[in-house]
C-alpha positions in Angstrom: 13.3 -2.9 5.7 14.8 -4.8 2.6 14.6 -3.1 -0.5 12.4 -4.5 -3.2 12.6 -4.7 -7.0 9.9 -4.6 -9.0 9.9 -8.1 -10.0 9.7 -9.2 -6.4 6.9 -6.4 -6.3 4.4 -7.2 -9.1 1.6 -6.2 -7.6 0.1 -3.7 -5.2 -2.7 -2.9 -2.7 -2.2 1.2 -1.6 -4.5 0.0 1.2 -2.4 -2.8 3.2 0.8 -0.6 2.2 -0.4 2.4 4.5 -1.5 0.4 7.2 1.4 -1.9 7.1 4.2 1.0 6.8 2.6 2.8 10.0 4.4 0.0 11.8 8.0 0.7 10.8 6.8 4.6 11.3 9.0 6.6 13.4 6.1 7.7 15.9 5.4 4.4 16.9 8.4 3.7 18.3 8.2 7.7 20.1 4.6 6.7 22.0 4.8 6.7 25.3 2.2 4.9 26.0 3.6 2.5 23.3 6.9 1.9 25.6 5.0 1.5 29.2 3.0 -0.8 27.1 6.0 -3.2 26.2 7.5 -3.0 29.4 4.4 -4.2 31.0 4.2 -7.1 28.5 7.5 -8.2 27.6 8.2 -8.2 31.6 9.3 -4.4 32.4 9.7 -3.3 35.9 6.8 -3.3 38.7 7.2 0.8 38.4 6.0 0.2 34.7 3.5 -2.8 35.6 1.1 -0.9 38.0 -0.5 1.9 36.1 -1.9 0.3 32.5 -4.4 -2.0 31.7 -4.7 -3.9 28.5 -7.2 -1.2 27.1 -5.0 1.8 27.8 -1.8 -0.2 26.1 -4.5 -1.0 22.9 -5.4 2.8 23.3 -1.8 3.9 22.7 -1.0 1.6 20.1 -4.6 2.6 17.6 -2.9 6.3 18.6 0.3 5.5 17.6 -0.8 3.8 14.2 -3.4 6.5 13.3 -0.2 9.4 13.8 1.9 6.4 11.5 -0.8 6.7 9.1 -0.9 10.4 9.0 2.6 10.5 8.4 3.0 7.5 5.7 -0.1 9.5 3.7 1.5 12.5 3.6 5.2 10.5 2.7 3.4 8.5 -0.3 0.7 11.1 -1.4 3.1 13.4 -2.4 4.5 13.7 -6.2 7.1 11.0 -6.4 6.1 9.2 -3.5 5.6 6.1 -4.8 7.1 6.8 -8.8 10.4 7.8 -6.9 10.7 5.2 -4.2 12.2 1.6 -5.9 10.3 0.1 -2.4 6.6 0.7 -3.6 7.3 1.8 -7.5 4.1 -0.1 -9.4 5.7 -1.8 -12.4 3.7 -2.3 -15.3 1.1 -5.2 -15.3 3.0 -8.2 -16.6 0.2 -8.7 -19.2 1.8 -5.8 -21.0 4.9 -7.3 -21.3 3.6 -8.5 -25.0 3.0 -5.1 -25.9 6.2 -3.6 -24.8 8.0 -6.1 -26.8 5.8 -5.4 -30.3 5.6 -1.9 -29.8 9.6 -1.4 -28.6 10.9 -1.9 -32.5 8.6 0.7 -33.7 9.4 3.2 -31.2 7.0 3.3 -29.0 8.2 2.3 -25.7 8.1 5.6 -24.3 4.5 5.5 -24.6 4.5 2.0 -22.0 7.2 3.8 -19.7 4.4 7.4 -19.6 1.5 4.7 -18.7 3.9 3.6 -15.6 4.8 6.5 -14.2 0.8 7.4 -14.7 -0.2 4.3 -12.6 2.4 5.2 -9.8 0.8 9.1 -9.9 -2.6 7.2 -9.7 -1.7 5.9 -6.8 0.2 9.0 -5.2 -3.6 10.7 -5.6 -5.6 8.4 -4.8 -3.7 7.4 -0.9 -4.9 10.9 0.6 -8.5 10.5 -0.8 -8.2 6.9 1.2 -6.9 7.9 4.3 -10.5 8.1 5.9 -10.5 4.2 5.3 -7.5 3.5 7.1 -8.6 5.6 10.1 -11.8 3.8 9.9 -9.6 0.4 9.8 -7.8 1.2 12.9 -11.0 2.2 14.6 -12.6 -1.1 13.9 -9.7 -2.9 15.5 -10.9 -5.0 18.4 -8.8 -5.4 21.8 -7.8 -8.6 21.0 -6.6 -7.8 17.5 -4.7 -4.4 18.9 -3.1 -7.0 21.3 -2.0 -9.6 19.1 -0.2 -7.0 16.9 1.3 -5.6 20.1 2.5 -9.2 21.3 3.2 -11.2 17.8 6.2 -10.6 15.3 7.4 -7.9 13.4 5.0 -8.2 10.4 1.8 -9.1 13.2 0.3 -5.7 11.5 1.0 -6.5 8.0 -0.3 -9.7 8.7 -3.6 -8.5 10.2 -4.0 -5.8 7.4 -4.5 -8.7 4.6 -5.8 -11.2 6.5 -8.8 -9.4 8.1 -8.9 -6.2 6.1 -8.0 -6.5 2.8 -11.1 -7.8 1.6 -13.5 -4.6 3.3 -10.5 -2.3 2.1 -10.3 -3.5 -1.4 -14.1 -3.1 -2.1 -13.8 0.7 -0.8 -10.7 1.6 -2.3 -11.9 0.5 -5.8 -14.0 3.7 -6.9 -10.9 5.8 -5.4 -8.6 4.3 -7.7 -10.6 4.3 -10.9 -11.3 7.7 -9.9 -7.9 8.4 -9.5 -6.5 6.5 -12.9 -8.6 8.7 -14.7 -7.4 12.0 -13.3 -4.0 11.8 -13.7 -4.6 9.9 -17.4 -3.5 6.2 -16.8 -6.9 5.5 -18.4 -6.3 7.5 -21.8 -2.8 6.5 -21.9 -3.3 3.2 -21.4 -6.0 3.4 -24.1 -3.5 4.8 -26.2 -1.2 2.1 -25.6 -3.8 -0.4 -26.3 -5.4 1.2 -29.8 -1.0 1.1 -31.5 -1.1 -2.6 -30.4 -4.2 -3.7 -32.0 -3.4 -1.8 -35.2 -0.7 -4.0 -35.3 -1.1 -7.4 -37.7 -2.0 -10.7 -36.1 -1.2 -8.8 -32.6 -3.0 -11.2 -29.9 -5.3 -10.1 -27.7 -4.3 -8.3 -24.5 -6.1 -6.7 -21.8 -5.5 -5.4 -18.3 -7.5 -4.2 -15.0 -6.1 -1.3 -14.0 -7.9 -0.7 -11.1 -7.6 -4.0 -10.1 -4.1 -4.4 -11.1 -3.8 -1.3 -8.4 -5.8 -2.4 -5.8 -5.7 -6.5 -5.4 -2.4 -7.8 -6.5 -0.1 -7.5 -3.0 0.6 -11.4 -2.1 4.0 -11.0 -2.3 4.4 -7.9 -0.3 6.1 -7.5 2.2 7.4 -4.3 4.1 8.3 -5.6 7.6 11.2 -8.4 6.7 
């Protein structure tokens, strides 16, 4: 997995993350039903091609991403998973990139670098609140999508994740992660932020979704290449 900087990574969805991440998860690659599986596809011996049909392979692989998803929960829901790790790190929106620069000479920077590290903590509390939506993702998966993951490329899940699920996803995970902002104070501290900039002479207008910001932007993600 290639690491990525935050200005290849301007934008995130905690949803398509999890679910992507469960692929490069060590227990997928442990499953043994997961390894009959691609023998019996990718043309393993007729010891291996007797026993499994296509629903038993499927049933291995929704196993194999639900233990993945247990695992990458507890890996980015704890402090500093994501405020720690330069792969997922939220950057700031770069419609605060105005602020920063006003607010920098009068020495208040520090104030943009706490509201970061906030929306990072956001996003560490709100992935174990969400996990019940992944599992409910993986559930929903019909034979033919579990078998096009199985049998396409190496980012077939991520691909599947934001092209089927990310719209269903996005709507649920939306009250998770306001909820979330607010808990851990991005809300106040962006508010903060926001009240030094307007006081500010001639200072334009600026303004930011947070929750949005947190939840839709992930086009150029990519945790598989």
């Amino acid at each position: 997995m290639k690491a990525l900087s935050p200005s290849s990574l301007p934008v995130f969805r905690i949803a398509v993350l999890l679910l992507a991440l469960v692929m490069t998860s060590a227990s997928l690659a442990q499953g043994s039903w997961l390894q009959k599986g691609r023998d019996l596809l990718r043309g393993g011996s007729p010891a291996t091609t007797t026993d499994l049909s296509n629903q038993q392979i499927a049933a291995g692989l929704r196993e194999a991403l639900r233990v993945g998803s247990e695992n990458v929960v507890g890996q980015l829901g704890a402090l500093n998973g994501f405020n720690a790790d330069p792969q997922v790190r939220i950057p700031l929106p770069n419609s605060l990139d105005r602020v920063r620069t006003a607010l920098r000479p009068l020495g208040m920077a520090p104030m943009l670098d706490d509201l970061e590290v906030r929306l990072n903590r956001a996003a560490e509390v709100a992935t174990p609140k969400a996990k019940q939506l992944f599992l409910q993702s993986i559930e929903a998966m019909t034979l033919e999508d579990v078998m096009g993951i199985y049998n396409g490329p190496p980012d077939a899940a991520t691909r599947y994740f934001q092209d089927k699920m990310s719209t269903p996803l996005a709507a649920e995970m939306r009250p998770i992660v306001a909820e979330s902002l607010a808990e851990v104070g991005a809300v106040q501290s962006y508010e903060s932020v926001m009240s030094r900039y307007r006081s500010l002479p001639l200072a334009p207008e600026v303004g930011t979704d947070l929750t949005g910001y947190v939840v839709d932007g992930f086009d150029n993600l990519n945790l598989t290449s």
